[in-house]
C-alpha positions as CSV (number, residue, x, y, z in Angstrom):
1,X,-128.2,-19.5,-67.5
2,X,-131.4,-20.6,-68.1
3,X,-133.8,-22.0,-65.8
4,X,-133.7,-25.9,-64.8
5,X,-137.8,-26.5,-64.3
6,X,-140.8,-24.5,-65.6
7,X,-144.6,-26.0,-64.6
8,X,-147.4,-24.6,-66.2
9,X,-150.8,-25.3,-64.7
10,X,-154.3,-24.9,-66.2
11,X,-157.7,-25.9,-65.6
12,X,-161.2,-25.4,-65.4
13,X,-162.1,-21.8,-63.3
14,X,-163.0,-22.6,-59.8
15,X,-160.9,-26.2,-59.9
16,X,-158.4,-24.6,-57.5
17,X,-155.4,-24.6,-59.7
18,X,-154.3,-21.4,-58.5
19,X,-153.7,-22.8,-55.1
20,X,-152.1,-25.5,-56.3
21,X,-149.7,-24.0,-58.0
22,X,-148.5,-21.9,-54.8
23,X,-148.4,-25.1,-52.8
24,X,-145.9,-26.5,-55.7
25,X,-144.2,-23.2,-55.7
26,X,-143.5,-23.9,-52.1
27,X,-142.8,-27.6,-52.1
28,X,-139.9,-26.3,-54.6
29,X,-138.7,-23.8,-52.6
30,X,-138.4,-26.2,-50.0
31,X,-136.3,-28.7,-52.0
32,X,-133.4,-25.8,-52.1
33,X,-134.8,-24.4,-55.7
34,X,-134.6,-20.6,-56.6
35,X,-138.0,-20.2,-57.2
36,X,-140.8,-17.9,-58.3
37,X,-144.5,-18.6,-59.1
38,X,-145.9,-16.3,-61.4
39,X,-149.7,-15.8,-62.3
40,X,-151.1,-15.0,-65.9
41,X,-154.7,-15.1,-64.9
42,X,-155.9,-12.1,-65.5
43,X,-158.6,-12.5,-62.3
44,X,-155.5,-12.9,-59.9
45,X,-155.8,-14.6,-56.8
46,X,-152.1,-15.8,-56.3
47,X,-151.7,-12.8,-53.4
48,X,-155.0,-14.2,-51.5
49,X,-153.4,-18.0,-51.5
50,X,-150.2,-17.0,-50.4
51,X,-151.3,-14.6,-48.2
52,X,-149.3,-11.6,-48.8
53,X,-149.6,-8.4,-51.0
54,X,-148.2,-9.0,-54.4
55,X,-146.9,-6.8,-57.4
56,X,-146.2,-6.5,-60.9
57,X,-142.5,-7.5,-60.4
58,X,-141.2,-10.7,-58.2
59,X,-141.5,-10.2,-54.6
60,X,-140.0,-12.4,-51.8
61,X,-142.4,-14.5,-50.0
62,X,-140.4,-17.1,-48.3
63,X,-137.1,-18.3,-48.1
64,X,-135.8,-18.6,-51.9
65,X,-139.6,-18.0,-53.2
66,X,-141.0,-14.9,-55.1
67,X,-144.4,-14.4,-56.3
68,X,-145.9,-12.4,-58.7
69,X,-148.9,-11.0,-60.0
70,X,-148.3,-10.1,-63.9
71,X,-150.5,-6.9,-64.7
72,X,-151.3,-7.1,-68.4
73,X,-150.8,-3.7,-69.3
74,X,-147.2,-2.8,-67.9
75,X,-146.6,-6.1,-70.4
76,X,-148.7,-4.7,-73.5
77,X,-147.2,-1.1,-73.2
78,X,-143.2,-2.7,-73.2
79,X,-144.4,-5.4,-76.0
80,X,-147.3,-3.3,-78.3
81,X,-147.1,0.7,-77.6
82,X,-146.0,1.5,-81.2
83,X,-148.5,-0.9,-82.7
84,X,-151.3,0.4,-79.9
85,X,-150.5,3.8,-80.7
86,X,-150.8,3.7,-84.5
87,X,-154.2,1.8,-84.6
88,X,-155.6,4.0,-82.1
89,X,-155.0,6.9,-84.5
90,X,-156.4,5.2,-87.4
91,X,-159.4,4.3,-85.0
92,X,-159.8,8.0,-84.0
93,X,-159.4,9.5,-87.8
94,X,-162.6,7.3,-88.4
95,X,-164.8,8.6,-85.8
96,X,-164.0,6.2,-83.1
97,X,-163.7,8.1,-79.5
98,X,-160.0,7.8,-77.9
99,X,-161.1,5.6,-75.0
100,X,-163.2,2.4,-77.7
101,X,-160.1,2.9,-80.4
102,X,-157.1,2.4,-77.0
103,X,-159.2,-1.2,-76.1
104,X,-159.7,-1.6,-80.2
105,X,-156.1,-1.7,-80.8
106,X,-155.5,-4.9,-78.4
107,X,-157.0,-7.9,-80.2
108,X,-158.7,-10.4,-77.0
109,X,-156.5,-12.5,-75.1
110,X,-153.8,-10.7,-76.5
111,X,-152.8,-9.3,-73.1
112,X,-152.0,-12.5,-71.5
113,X,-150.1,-13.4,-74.4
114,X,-147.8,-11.0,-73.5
115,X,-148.1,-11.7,-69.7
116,X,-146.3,-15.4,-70.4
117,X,-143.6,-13.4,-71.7
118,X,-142.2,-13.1,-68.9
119,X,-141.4,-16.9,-68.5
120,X,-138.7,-16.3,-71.2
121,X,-137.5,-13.2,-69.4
122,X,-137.3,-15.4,-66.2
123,X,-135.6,-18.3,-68.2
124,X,-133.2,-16.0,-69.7
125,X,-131.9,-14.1,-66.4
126,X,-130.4,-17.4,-64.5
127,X,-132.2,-15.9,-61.2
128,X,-134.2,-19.0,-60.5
129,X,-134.0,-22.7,-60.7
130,X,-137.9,-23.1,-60.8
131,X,-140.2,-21.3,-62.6
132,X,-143.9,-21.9,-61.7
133,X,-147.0,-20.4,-63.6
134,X,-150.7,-20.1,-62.7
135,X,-152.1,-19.4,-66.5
136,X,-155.8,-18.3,-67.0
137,X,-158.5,-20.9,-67.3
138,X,-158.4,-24.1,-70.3
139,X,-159.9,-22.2,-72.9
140,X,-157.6,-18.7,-73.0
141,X,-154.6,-20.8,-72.6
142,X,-154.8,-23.3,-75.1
143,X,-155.7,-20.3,-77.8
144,X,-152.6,-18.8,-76.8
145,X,-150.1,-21.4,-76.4
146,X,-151.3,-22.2,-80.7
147,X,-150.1,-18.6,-81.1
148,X,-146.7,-18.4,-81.5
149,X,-147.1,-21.3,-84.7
150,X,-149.4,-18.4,-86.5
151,X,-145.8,-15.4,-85.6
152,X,-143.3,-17.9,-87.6
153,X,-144.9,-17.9,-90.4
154,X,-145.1,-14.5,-90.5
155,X,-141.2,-14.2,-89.7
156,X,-140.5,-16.3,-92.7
157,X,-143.1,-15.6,-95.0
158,X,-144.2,-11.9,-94.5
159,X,-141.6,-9.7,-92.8
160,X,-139.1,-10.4,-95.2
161,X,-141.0,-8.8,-98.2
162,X,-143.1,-6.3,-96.3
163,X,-140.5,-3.2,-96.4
164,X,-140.8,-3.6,-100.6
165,X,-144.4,-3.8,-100.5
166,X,-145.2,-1.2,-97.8
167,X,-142.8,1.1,-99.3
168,X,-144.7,0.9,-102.5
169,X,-147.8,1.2,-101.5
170,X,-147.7,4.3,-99.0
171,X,-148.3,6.6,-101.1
172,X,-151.2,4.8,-102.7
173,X,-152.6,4.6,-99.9
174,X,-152.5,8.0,-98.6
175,X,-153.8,9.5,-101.9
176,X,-156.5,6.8,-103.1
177,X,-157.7,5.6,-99.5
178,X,-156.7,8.3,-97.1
179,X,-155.1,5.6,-94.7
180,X,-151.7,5.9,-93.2
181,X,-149.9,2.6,-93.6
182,X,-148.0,2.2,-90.1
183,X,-144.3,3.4,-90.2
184,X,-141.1,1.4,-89.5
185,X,-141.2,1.6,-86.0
186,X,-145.0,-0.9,-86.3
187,X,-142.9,-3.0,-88.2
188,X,-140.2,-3.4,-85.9
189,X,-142.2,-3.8,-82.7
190,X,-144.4,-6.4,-84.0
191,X,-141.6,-8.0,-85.9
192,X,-139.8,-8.3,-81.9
193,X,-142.8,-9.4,-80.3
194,X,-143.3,-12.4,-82.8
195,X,-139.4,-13.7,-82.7
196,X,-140.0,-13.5,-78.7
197,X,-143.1,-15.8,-79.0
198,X,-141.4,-18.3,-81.1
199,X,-138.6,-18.0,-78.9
200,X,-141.1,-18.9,-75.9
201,X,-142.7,-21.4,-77.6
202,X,-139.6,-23.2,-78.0
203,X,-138.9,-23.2,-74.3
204,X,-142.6,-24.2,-73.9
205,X,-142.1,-27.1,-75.9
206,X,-138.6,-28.0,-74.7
207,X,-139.8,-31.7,-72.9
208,X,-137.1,-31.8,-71.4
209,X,-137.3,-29.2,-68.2
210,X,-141.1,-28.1,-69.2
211,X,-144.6,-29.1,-69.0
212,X,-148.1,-28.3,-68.1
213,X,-150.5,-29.6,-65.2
214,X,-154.0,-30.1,-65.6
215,X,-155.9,-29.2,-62.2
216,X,-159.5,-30.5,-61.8
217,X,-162.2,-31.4,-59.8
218,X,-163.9,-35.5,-60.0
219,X,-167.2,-34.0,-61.5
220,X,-168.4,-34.9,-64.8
221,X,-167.9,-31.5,-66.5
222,X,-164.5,-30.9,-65.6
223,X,-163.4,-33.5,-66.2
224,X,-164.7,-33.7,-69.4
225,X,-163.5,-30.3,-70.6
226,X,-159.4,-31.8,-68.9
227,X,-159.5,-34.4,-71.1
228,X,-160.2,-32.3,-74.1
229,X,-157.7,-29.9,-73.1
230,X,-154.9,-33.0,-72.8
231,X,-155.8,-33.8,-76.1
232,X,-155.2,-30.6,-77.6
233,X,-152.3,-29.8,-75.6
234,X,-150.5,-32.9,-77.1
235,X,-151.5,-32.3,-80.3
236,X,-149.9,-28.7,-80.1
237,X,-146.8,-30.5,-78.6
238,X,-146.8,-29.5,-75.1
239,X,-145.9,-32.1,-72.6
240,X,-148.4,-33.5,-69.8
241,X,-146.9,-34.3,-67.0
242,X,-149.2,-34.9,-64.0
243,X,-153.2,-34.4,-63.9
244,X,-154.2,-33.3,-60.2
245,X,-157.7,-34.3,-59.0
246,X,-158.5,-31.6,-56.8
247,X,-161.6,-31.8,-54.0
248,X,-161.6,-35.6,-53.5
249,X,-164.7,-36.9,-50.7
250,X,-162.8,-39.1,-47.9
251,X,-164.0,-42.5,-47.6
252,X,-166.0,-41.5,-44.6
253,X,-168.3,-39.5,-46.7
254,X,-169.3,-43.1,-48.8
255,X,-172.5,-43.1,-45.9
256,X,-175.0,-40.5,-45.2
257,X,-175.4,-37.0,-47.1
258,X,-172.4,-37.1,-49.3
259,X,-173.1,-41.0,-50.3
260,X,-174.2,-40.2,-54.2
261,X,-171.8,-37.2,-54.7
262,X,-169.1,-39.7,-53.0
263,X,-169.9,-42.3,-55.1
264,X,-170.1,-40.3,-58.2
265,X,-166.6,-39.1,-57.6
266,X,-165.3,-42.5,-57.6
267,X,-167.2,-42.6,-61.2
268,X,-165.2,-39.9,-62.1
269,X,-162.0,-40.9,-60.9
270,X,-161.9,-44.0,-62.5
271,X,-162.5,-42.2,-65.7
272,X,-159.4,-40.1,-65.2
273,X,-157.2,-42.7,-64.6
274,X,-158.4,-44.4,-67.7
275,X,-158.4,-41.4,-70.3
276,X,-155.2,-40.0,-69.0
277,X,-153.1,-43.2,-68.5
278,X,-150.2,-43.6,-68.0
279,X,-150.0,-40.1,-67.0
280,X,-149.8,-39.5,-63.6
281,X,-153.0,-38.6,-61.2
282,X,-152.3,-37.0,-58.4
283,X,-155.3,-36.2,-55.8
284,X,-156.1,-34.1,-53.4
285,X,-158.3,-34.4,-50.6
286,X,-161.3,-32.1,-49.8
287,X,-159.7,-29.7,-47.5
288,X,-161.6,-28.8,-44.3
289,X,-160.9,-25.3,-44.9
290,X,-159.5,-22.9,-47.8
291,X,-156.1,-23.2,-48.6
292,X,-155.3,-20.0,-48.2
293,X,-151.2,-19.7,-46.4
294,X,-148.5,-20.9,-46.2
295,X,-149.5,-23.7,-43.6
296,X,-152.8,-24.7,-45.2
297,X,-150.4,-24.5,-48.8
298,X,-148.0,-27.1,-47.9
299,X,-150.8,-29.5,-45.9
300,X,-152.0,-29.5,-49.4
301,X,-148.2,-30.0,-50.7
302,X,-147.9,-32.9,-49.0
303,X,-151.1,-34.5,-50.1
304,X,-150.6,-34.1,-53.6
305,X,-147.0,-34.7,-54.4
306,X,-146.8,-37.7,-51.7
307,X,-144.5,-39.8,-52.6
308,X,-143.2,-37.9,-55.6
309,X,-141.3,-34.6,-56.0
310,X,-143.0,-31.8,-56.7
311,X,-140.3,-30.5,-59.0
312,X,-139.5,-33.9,-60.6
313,X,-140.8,-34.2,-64.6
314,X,-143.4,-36.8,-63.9
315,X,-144.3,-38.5,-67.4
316,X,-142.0,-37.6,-70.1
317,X,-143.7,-39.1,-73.5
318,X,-146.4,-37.4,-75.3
319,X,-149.6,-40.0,-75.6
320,X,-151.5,-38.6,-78.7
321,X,-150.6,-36.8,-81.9
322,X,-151.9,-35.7,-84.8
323,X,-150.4,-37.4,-87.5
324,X,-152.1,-35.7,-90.7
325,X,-154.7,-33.6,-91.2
326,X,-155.8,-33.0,-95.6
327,X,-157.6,-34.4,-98.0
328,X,-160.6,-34.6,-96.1
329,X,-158.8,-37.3,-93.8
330,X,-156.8,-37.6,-90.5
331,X,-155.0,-39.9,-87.9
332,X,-154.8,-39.5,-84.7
333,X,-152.0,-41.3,-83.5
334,X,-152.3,-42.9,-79.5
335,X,-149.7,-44.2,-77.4
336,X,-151.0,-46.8,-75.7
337,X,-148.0,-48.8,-74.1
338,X,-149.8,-50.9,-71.6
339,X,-151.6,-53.0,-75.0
340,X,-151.3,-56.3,-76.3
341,X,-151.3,-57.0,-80.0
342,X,-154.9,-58.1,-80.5
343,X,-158.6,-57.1,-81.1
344,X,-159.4,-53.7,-80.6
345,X,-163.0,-52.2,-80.1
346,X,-163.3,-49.1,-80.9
347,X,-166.1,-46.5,-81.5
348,X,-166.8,-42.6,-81.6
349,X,-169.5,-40.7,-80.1
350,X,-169.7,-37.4,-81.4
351,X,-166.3,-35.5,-79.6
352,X,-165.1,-38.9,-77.5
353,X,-163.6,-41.8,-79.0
354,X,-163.5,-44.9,-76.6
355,X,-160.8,-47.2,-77.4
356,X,-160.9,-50.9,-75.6
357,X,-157.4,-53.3,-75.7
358,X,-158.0,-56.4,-74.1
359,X,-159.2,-55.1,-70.8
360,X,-157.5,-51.7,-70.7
361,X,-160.1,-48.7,-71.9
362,X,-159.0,-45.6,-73.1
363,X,-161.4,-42.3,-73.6
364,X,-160.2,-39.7,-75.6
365,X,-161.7,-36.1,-76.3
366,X,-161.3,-34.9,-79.9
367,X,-160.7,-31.3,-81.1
368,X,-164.0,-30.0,-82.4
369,X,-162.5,-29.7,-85.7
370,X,-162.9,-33.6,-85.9
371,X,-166.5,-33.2,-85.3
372,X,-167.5,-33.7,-89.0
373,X,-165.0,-36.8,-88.9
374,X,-165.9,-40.8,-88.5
375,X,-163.7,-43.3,-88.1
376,X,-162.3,-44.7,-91.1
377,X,-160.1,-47.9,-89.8
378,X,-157.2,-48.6,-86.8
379,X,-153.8,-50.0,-87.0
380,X,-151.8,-51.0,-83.8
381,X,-148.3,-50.9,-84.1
382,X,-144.9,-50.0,-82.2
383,X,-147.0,-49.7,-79.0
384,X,-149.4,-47.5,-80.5
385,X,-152.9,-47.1,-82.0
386,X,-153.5,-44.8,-85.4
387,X,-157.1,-44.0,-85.8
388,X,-158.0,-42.7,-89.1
389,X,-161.2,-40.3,-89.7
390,X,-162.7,-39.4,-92.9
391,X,-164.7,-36.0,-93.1
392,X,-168.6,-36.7,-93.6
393,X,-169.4,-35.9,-97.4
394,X,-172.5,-33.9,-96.7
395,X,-171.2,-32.2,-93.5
396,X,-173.3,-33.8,-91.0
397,X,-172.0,-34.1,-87.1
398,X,-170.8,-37.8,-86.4
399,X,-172.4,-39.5,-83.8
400,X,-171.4,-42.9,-83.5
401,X,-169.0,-45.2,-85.4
């Protein structure tokens, strides 16, 4: 039976994510949910926010709460030994000492790949009714979670043909190259590992029980990088669900020392709202100490998810796609359900396209593949907004359009 919730969060290093996933973790177990909250970061600090030793496998932490701290290479040895063990050999026939050709044969970010593995083995047991992950910062994440796209391919397109070609061309290989083409066992272990992936990816994807939390802070920076990272997450098809805004000043702080950094957070807020609407914000204030507890956890709990559950699926649509992407043109389609039929203003600055309806603004980060892109025209229809680009005939970076 699998399970009924799974909440990914992400986020900037340093945003606090970490401890707001164990204060969600919590809130769930609370509510009467089987829960577990699971950390893929590989610079794990789950343990020091709950406040109790951790292991590889789920430990108890609470009353129908477990917590875990993934370790990468229990993961890589069960998912990539016969693969590890035959590029290491190759590695060492070429000169390569044992201990370079063992971190050689694990391509980079490959081990938390397999760490979010064990979200399907969770899913698949039936043991919880929440699932709750702390992945590793924006950037390693959003690499990984395009990963599983790359293994079906190669299910459909290369694993059926490889045992005519690689039977073939062994013996070719050994006499003209003197390179041992990796045996039937490679095959097999990399040919399991990708039909896992795509079978995670589908339970990733699955917007109806999953979906990813952005965690940030109200600078300009972090914010920033969120927004990019919501863009990119739609456009892979994973569902946003809630953006907290961690570290907020009090009103009190709006006199004195903290005035400008006060009043720069409201800045920042307000562009939150507008370039992740209607997506949830959640905030947070700044606490007066580290949440580090169970206590200090679920004082946090209760500040972000008041008024809402924290196991609920908070926003259930996703608000920008990419439509196509050849011939040197691409739309990027936006929901934008709060609009009116009218005149729409719209321009790009290199990365950030600001979109004005009537009085509603949107801000939107673009992947950096749309950097040699400017914007070709806008149609509004059905309660949303196409955008098309056209890729800059000599190559140059757009600015503004």
């Amino acid at each position: 039976m699998a399970a009924g919730r799974i909440i990914l969060y992400t986020g900037k290093g340093g945003v606090g994510k970490t401890s707001v996933a164990a204060a969600t973790a919590r809130r769930c177990a609370a509510a009467g949910l089987r829960t577990v909250v699971m950390s893929t970061d590989p610079a794990h600090s789950l343990a020091d926010a709950l406040d109790v030793a951790l292991g590889p496998g789920p430990t108890e932490v609470a009353p129908l709460l477990h917590g875990q701290e993934i370790q990468a290479q229990e993961e890589m040895e069960r998912h990539w030994d016969a693969v590890s063990d035959w590029l290491g050999e190759l590695l060492t026939e070429r000169g390569v000492d044992r201990i370079s050709a063992h971190e050689l044969t694990v391509p980079p970010g490959m081990d938390e790949l397999f760490s979010l593995l064990q979200i399907k083995r969770h899913d698949a047991s039936g043991d919880y009714d929440a699932i709750v992950v702390d992945c590793a910062p924006t950037g390693e994440t959003l690499r990984l979670l395009s990963f599983p796209d790359i293994c079906t391919w190669w299910l459909e397109k290369v694993f059926p043909v490889r045992g005519r070609l690689v039977a073939a061309a062994r013996p070719l290989a050994k006499t003209m190259l003197d390179v041992s083409l990796p045996g039937e066992a490679v095959f097999a272990e990399a040919e399991r590992l990708a039909a896992n992936l795509v079978d995670m990816n589908q339970i990733l994807r699955d917007r109806t029980r999953t979906s990813i939390r952005l965690v940030a802070t109200p600078d300009r920076m972090v914010v920033k990088e969120a927004m990019r990272t919501f863009t990119y997450l739609s456009l892979y098809g994973y569902l946003t669900d809630a953006v907290v805004v961690n570290r907020v000043l009090p009103d009190e702080a709006a006199d004195g020392y903290f005035a400008g950094w006060h009043a720069n957070q409201r800045e920042q807020l307000e562009l939150v709202r507008d370039g992740f609407a209607p997506v949830p914000v959640l905030t947070a204030p700044h606490m007066p100490c580290e949440a580090i507890g169970g206590a200090a956890l679920d004082v946090l709990g209760d500040a972000v998810f008041d008024g809402v559950e924290a196991q609920a699926l908070l926003h259930s649509d996703l608000e920008r796609e990419l439509v196509s992407g050849e011939n040197g043109r691409a739309t990027l389609r936006l929901a934008l359900p709060f609009a009116e039929r009218g005149d729409i203003d719209l321009k790009k600055v290199g990365l950030e396209v600001i979109v004005r309806v009537g009085g509603q603004k949107r801000t939107v980060m673009l992947p950096a593949a749309l950097a040699g892109y400017e914007t070709a025209g806008a149609r509004f229809a059905d309660g949303a907004l196409e955008v098309t680009f056209e890729r800059l005939a000599d190559g140059r970076t757009a600015t503004a359009s």
